[in-house]
N, C-alpha and C positions, 0 to 999 in steps of 0.2 A: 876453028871455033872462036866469036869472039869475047871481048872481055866479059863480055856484060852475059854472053849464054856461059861461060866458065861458070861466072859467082851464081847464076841461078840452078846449077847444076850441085853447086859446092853447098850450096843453102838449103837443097833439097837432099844432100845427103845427110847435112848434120842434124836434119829435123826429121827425119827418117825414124831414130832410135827410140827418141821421144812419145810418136807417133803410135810406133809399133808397140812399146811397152802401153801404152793405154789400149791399143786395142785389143789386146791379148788377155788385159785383166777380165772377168767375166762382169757381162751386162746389168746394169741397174743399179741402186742407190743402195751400198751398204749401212751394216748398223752395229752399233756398240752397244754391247747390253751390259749396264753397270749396276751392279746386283747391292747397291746400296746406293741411301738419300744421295740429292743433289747437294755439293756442296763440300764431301769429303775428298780422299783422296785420289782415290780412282778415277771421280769425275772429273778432278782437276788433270790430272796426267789424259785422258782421254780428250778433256779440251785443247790442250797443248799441243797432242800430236796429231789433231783431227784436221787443221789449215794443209801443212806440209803433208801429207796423207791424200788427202785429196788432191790435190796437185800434182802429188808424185803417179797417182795410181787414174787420175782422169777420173773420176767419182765422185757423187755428193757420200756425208756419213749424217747418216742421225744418230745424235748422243738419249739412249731410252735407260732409264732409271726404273730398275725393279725393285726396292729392298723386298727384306722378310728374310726371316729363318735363316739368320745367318749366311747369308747370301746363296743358300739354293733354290730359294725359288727363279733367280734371274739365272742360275748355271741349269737348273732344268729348261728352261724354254731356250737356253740356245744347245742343250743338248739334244730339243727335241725337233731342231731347225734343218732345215735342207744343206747338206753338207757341199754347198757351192761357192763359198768364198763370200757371202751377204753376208753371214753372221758371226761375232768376232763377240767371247764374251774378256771380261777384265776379274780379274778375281784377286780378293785380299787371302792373307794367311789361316785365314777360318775353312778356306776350301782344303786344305788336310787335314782337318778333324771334323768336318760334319758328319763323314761314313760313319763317325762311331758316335759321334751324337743322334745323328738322324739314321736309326739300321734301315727303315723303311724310305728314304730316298727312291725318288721316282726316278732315278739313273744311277748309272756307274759311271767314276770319275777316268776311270782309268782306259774302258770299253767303249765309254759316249761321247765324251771329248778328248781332243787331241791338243795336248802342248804344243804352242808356238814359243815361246818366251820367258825367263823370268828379267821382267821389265828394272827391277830394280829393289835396293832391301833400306831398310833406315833403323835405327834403336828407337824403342818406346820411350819414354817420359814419365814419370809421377813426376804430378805438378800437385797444387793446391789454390785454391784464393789467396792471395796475397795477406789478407786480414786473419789469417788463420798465424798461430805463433809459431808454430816449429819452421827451424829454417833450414836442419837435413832431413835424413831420411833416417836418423838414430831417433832425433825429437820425435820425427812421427810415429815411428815403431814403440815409442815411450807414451805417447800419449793414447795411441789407440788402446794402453794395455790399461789404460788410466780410466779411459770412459767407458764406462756404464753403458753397454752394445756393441761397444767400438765402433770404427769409422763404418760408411759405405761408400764405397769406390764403383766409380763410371767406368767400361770401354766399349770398346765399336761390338761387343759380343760373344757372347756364351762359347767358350772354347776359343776365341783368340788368344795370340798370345800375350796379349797384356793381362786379358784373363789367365792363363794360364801358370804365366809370370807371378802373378799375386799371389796367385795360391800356393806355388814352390815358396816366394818370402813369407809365410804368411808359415809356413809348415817350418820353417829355419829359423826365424826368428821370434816363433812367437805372441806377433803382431793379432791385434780383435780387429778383422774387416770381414762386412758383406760385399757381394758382389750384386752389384745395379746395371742390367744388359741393355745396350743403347739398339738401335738398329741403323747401325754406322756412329761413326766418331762426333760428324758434326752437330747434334744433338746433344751431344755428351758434355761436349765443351762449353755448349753453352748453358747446359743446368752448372755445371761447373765454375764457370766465372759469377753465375748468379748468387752463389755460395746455396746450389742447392741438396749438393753433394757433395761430400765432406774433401775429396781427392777423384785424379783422371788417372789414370794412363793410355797416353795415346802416344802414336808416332812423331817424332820433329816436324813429319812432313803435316800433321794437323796442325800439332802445338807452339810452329814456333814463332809466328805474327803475334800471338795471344802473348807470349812469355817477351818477346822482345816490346811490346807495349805495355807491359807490368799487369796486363791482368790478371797473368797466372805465374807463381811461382817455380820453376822446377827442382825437383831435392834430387833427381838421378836419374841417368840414363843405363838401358839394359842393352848395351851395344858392350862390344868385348875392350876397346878401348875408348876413349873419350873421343865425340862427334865434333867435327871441325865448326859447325856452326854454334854450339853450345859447348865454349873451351873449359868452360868455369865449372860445367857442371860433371860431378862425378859419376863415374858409373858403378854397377852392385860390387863388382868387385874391390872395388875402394872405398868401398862403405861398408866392407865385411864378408861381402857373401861372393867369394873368388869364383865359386863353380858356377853362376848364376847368369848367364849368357843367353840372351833370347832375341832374335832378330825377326821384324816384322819385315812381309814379301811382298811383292806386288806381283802378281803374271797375266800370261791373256791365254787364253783358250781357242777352239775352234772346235767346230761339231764334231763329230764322229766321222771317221772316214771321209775325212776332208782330203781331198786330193794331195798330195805329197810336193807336188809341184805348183799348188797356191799359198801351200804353208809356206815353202821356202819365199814364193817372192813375196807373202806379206813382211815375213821375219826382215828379208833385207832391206823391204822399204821403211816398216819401223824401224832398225837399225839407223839408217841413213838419217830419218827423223829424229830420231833419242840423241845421234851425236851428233847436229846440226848447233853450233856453238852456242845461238839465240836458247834454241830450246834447254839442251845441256844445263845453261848457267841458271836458267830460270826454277829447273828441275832441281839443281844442288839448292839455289836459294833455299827451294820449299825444307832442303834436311834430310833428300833421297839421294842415293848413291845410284848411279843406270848401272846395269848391269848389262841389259841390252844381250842378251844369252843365244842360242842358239837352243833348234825344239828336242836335242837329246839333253842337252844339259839340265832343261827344266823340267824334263821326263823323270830325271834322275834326282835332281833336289828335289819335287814334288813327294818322291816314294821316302828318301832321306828324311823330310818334317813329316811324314803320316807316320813312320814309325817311329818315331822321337813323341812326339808331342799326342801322338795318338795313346800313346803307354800313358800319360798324363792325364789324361780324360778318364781312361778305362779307371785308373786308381784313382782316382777323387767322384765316380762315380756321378760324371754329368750328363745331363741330358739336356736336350734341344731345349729351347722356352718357344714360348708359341712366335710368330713371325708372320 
């Protein structure tokens, strides 16, 4: 054989694997249904890992943006999608507490789609406008008890955990606040910096362009220890409130009875994506931790925050707002 039939032989082997893994993935232009506005967080992690994704998997992806109702209207229509590896939804932490906000939900979380992932977790943030005087979260706590209504406080929505978070300090401490339900963060932030709403809480991965450019101030984060991007800022429990621990999730879903053998090879091509160094650093930038899970593990944290936070909902007696 000679040289030249060797290396064509040797080139056609290593381009083989490549080859094969695209053919195998199933036919046609997948899609990302991100169940909140364009421009928060989900979108952004879905933009991030949509280049590498495609390349790795041989595919176009369209990025579709459903909001409402706390993100089930977009976890309905990929729950109500052809379970063939096309539809891929992205879900915030509001997706273990709708069941009990929404009992009439046109699915089940746990029967209509299938855990691939939890993508990754980051701590909340109260922040404020800069122009506002309190500069922790004792001034604040002092001043809402000061004003005549008290404050009202922005998050991405009804039963997330920034909501939910507020309503535990708000039952500790004391504190006069309404709750103002965004439909996603990035709306929120920006009545927020407009000083249209008195305080945020959203995730680092919203808040922290905004607070690193001074337009918004942070008084604490609800992370169990202080966030490497935000070193200065305190978390509840060193501001008082030791048992007060709330971590905001990111995950992704897939239909129902999605073949078991496309969940695994999306799982490892996000995998390979989330720890691709570009992406990785770009990802902590934003103030998120990958976590980059495996589909029991997310199986299992999912049911761990539905009954956690779900008990939180039932006792403060919420329900959905329209969406």
């Amino acid at each position: 054989m000679g040289q030249l039939t060797r290396r064509a032989v040797l080139a056609g082997a290593l381009a083989t694997p490549f080859v094969a893994r695209a053919e195998d993935w199933p036919a046609g232009q997948m899609k990302f249904i991100i169940p909140f506005p364009a421009g928060g967080t989900l979108d952004a992690i879905a933009r991030l890992v949509q280049p590498g994704l495609q390349q790795r998997l041989g595919t176009t992806i369209i990025i579709e943006n459903r909001p409402g109702a706390a993100g089930s209207i977009g976890a309905a229509a990929v729950a109500k999608s052809p379970p063939d590896g096309r539809t891929w939804l992205f879900v915030f932490d509001t997706h273990a507490t709708t069941p009990v906000t929404q009992p009439s939900l046109p699915y089940n979380s746990e029967t209509d789609l299938d855990p691939v992932m939890l993508v990754g977790t980051a701590p909340n943030i109260i922040a404020c406008q800069p122009s506002r005087p309190y500069q922790t979260l004792a001034e604040l706590i002092a001043a809402s008890k000061a004003k005549q209504g008290g404050f009202a406080f922005a998050s991405a929505g009804t039963a997330s955990l920034g909501h939910l978070t507020m309503l535990l300090l708000a039952k500790r401490s004391g504190a006069q606040w309404s709750h103002v339900a965004y439909k996603g963060a990035a709306p929120a932030v920006n009545d927020a910096i407009a000083g249209h709403i008195d305080l945020i809480i959203a995730a680092t991965t919203v808040l922290n362009s905004q607070i690193d450019a001074k337009l918004l101030r942070p008084l604490a984060q609800t992370g169990a220890t202080r966030h490497p991007t935000l070193p200065d800022v305190p978390t509840l429990a060193e501001s008082g409130f030791p048992d007060l621990v709330a971590t905001p999730w990111w995950g992704l879903y897939a239909p129902g009875k999605t073949p078991k053998q496309i969940i695994a090879r999306f799982n490892t091509e996000m995998r390979a994506v989330l720890k691709d160094a570009s992406v990785t650093g770009r990802i902590n930038a934003m103030g998120l931790t990958v976590a980059a899970s495996d589909p029991d593990y997310m199986r299992n944290f999912y049911a761990e925050q539905a009954h956690i936070w779900g008990q939180v909902v039932r006792d403060n007696g919420l329900q959905a707002e329209g969406g």
